[in-house]
N, C-alpha and C positions, 0 to 999 in steps of 0.2 A: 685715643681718638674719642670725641665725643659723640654721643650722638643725637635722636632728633629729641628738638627743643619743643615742648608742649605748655603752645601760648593758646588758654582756655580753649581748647580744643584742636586747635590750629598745629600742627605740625612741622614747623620749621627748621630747616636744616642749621649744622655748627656755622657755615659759612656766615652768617650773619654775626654771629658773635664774634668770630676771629673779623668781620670787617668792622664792630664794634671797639674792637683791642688795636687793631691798624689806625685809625681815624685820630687819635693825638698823638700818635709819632708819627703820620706824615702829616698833620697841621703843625707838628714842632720840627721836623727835616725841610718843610716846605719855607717856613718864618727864617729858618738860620739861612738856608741858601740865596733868600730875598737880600736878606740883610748885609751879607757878603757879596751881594752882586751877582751871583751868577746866574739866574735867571735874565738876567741882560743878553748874555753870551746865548740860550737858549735860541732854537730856531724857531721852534714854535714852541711855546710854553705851555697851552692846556696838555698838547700832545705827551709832552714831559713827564707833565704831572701826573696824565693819569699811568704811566708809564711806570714812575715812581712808585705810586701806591702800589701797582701790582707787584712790584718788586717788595714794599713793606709787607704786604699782605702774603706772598708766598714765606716768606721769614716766618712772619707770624705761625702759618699752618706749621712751615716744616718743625720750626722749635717747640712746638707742641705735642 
């Protein structure tokens, strides 16, 4: 596990980096699912999305 991240004094938790390592695979999960359509089918699509990334981002933490 990592821990806190010291930005010039600043103190910031792993959480930011692991949403930094999430952020181009779900702009790359989010571009293929457009492109295949299936955001059509979607009911509400921001709802999805952000739904999505929580799911990229727990990956993220837990494979770490």
């Amino acid at each position: 596990m990592l821990k806190e991240i010291d930005l010039t004094g600043i103190y910031v938790g792993p959480i930011i980096l692991y949403m930094l390592i999430s952020i181009p695979i779900f702009l790359a999960v989010r571009l293929l699912l457009s492109r295949i359509g299936f955001l059509s089918f979607v009911w509400h699509p921001a709802l999805f999305e952000i739904a999505l990334f929580g799911i990229i981002l727990a990956l993220v933490v837990s494979l770490r």
